[in-house]
N, C-alpha and C positions, 0 to 999 in steps of 0.2 A: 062863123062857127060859134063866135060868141059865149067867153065865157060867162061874161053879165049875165046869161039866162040863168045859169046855176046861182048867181049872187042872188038877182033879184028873187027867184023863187024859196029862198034860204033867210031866217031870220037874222039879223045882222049880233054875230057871237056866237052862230049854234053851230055845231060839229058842222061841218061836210058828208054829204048821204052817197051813196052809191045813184042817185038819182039824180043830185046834182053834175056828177061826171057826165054820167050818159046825156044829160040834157045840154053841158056846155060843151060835149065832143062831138053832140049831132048823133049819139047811135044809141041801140037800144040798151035798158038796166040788162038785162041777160048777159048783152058781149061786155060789158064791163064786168061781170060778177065771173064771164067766165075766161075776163084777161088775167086778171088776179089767180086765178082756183088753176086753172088750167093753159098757159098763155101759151104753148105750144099746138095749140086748136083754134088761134086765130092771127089773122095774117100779119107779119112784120110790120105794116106800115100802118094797120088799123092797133095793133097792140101800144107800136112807140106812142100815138094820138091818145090814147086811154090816159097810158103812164104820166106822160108829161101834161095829159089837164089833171089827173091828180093830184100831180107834186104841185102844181099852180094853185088848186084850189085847198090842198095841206089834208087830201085825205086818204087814211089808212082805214084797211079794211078791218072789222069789226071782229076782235080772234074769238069772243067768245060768243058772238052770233052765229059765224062760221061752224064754231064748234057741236052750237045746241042743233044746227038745220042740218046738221048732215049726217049720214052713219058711221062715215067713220071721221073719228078725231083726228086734227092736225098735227097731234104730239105725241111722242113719248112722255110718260111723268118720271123725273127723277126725285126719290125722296130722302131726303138727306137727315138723318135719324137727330145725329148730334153734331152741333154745331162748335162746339167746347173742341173736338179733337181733328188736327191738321190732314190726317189723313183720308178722311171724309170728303174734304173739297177733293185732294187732289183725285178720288177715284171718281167724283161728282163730273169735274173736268174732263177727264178720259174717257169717258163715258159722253158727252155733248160731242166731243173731238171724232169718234166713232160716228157717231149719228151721224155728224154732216157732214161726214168722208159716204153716207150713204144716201144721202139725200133727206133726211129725217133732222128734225130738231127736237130739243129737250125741255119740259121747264119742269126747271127745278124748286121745289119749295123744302120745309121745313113744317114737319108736324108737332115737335119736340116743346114741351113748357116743361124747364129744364128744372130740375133738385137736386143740388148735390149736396145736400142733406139726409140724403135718405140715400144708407146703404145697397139697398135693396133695390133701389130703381136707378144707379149712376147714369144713365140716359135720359131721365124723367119720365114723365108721361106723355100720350098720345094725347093732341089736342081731337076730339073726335068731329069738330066743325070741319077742321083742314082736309078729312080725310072723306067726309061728306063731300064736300065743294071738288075733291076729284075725282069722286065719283058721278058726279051732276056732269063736269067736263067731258067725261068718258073718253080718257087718254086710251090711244093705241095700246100700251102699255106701260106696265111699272118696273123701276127700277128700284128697289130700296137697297140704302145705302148706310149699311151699321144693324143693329142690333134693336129690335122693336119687341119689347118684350110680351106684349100685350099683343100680337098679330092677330092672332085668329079670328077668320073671319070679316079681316077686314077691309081685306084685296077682296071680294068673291065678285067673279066676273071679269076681273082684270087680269089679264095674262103678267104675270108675278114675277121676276128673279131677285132676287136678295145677293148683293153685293159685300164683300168681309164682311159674311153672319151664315150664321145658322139656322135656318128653322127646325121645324119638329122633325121627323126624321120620318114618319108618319102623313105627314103636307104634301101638298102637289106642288110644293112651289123649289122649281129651280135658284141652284147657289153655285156663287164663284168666290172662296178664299182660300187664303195659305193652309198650306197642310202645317198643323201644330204641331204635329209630331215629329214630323224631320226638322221643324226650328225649334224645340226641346230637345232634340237631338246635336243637333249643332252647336248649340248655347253648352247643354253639360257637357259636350266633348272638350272644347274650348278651356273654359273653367276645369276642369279636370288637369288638361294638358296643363295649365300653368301651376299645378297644384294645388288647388283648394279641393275640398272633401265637403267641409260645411258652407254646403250651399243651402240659401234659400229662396224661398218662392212669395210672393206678394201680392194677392189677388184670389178670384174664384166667384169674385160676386158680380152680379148685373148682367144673365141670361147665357147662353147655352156658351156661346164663345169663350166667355170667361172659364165656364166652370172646364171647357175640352181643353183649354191651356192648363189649367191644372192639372186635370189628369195627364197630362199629355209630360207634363216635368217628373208629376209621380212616378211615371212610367218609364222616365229616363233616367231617373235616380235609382229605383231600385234594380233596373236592370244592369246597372252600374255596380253594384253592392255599397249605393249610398243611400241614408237616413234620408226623407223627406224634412221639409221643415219647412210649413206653410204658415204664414199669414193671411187670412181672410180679406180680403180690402176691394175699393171701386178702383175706378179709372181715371182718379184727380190726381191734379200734385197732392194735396192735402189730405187724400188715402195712401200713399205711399210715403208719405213724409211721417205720417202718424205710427203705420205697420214699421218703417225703417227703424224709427226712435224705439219700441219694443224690444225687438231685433238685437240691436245695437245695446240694452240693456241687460240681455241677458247674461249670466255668470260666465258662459262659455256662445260668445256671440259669432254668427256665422261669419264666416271670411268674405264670402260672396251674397250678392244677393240678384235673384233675376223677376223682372216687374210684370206685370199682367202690359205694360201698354210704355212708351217713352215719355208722356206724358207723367204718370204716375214714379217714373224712374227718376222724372228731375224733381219731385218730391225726397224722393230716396236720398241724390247727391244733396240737397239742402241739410237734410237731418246729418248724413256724416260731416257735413262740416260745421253744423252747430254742438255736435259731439266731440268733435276734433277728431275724427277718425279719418285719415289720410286717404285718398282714393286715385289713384291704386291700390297703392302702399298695402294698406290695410284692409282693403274692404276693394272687393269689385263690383260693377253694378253692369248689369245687362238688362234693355228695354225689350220691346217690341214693337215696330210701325216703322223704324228709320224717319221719324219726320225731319223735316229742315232744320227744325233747333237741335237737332241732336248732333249736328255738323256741325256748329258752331264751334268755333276755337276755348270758348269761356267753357261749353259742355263738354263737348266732344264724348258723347257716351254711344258707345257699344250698340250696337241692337242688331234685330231679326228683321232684314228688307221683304215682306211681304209681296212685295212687285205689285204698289198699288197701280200705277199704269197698264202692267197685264191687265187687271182683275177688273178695273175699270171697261179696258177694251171686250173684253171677254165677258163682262156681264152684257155689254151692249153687244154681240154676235147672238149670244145666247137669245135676246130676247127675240130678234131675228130668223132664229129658226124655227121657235116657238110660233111666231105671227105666219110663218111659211106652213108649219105644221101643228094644227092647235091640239093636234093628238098624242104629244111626244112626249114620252113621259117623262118626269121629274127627273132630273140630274143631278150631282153632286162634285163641282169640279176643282180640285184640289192644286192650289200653283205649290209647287217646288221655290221655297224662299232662301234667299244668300243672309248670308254675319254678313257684319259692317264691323271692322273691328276699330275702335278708337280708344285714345285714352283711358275711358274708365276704367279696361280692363288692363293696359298694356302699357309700359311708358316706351316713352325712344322710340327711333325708325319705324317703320313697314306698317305703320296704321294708315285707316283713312282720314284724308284734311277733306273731304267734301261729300256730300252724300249721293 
C-alpha cells in the first residue's frame, strides 16, 4: 500500500496533498476528496483506509480551498461586533453550541478596530478588509453579534441576522434581542418600589440599541409621573464613571442611577465610592447584560438578564429558517428579560449570590 509513495512524490517539509493520500492508500484523489466532503457515500472499510493514511501522513483538508471550489460554504460566519463587552462571547458561544446541535459549524471573527475615545462610535469602526475576506469565503450565513453602526450595505448577499442589536427598521435583515421596554419596565418598578423618585439614566449613544434603551426609561419614567434625568454616555467603565461623577455632583443628585450596559455601571459604582456616596445606602445602581462580573461578591450589582443564551440560540434557528426559506421576510424577535437583583440596589437576604 505503501505510504513511501506519498513521501517520496512530496517534497521533504511541504504540506501533505490530497494526492499524496490517494497515492499512499492505493485509490483515486476523488474517493479521498469525497471521504472528507461526504464520508457517508463511501464504504466503511475504504473511508477508515483514507482516514488513518491521513492522520499518518498529518494531512488536513484545505478549509479555504474547500471553501473557494464549491457553492456552497462549509460555515456559518459569526461576527462578533465588540470584543470589550462579556456578553458578546457568551451569545457568540450559544450560538456555535446551536450549530453543532445541527450539524453546521461557526467561525467566528471580529471586524471591530476599537475607539473608546470617541463618543460617537463606542464599538469602533468596521475594519472593511475583515468584511471583504467574508465575503470572498462566502459563508452560508451571517450572524452579527452587537451593534455595527456602519452596516449598510455590508452583508448584500449574505443571508443576515443581527444578534442584541438593531438594525434599520427599514433593512431586510433579521434580529434577535431583549425587549427594552419591559426591562425599563422592570428596572423603574423596582426602584420605585424601594422608594427612589430621582432616578437616572446613563447612556443613549453608539447606534440604535442604545438610543431605544433610552427612550425605553423615558417612557418608563414619565408613564410613572417621574422626571427623566439623562446622561448622554458610551458603554465603557470610563463613560459611566464620568456621567456618575456629574450626576453625583449635582445640588440635588439622583438617588438612583440605571446604566445603558453592566459594564458602564461598574464605572458608576467606582465614581460613588470615590465620592463617598454609599451604595445602597445612598445611591442605587442598576445595569444591563447580567455579565459574570456583576455576580461577583465585591460587585454584586443589580441588572436586566437579557437571556443571552436564548438570543444566541434563537439567532442561530432564525438563520435556519431563513437558509430553508430565502424568501421570509425580515423578523423582529423580542426576548422577555428577568431583574437579577443584588446588592447595589438591596442590602440583606433575598438577593442573588450568582448570576
Amino acid at each position: 500500500m505503501g505510504s513511501a509513495v506519498g513521501d517520496e512524490s512530496r517534497p521533504s517539509g511541504s504540506r501533505p496533498t490530497i494526492r499524496d493520500v490517494a497515492a499512499a492508500a492505493g485509490v483515486s484523489k476523488s474517493l479521498v476528496s469525497l471521504a472528507f466532503k461526504d464520508p457517508q457515500r463511501v464504504s466503511e472499510k475504504r473511508r477508515e483506509l483514507i482516514l488513518r493514511t491521513a492522520h499518518t501522513l498529518g494531512y488536513q483538508p484545505n478549509f479555504l480551498a474547500r471553501s473557494l471550489a464549491t457553492e456552497g460554504s462549509p460555515f456559518i460566519g459569526i461576527l462578533v461586533v465588540n470584543l470589550h463587552n462579556p456578553i458578546f462571547a457568551e451569545i457568540a458561544d450559544a450560538v456555535r453550541i446551536e450549530l453543532d446541535q445541527r450539524g453546521e459549524y461557526g467561525l467566528i471573527t471580529s471586524a471591530t478596530v476599537a475607539n473608546d475615545q470617541d463618543p460617537e462610535q463606542p464599538y469602533g469602526r468596521i475594519d472593511s478588509r475583515v468584511i471583504a475576506m467574508l465575503q470572498d469565503l462566502r459563508p452560508k450565513a451571517l450572524i452579527v453579534v452587537g451593534t455595527v453602526i456602519e452596516h449598510e450595505g455590508l452583508f448584500d448577499g449574505i443571508p443576515t441576522v443581527y444578534a442584541s442589536a438593531e438594525p434599520r427598521s427599514d433593512s431586510s435583515y433579521t434580529s434577535v434581542r431583549m425587549d427594552d421596554t419591559q426591562g425599563a419596565d422592570l428596572v423603574i418598578d423596582h426602584l420605585r418600589e424601594l422608594g427612589h423618585e430621582r432616578i437616572a439614566f446613563v447612556g443613549g449613544l453608539g447606534g440604535a440599541v442604545a438610543k431605544t434603551r433610552e427612550v425605553a426609561y423615558r417612557k418608563a419614567m414619565e408613564s410613572r409621573g417621574l422626571t427623566p434625568i439623562v446622561r448622554e454616555a458610551g458603554f465603557f467603565e470610563s463613560d459611566g464613571y464620568a456621567a456618575a461623577t456629574e450626576l453625583l455632583a449635582m445640588s440635588s443628585p439622583p438617588t438612583a442611577i440605571v446604566s445603558i450596559n453592566d459594564v458602564s455601571a461598574i464605572g458608576i459604582l467606582s465614581a460613588a465610592d470615590d465620592a463617598g456616596v454609599a451604595v445602597p445606602d445612598d445611591l442605587a445602581v442598576v445595569g444591563v447584560d447580567n455579565i459574570p462580573l456583576s455576580a461577583l461578591k465585591r460587585i454584586s450589582l443589580t441588572s436586566v438578564d437579557p437571556q443571552n443564551q436564548m438570543i444566541g440560540r434563537l439567532s442561530a434557528q432564525a438563520v435556519f429558517d431563513i437558509l430553508a426559506d430565502p424568501d421570509e421576510p425580515a423578523k423582529e424577535h423580542l426576548i422577555t428579560p428577568k431583574l437579577v437583583v443584588r446588592h447595589s440596589t438591596v442590602r440583606g437576604d433575598g438577593v442573588a449570590e450568582g448570576p
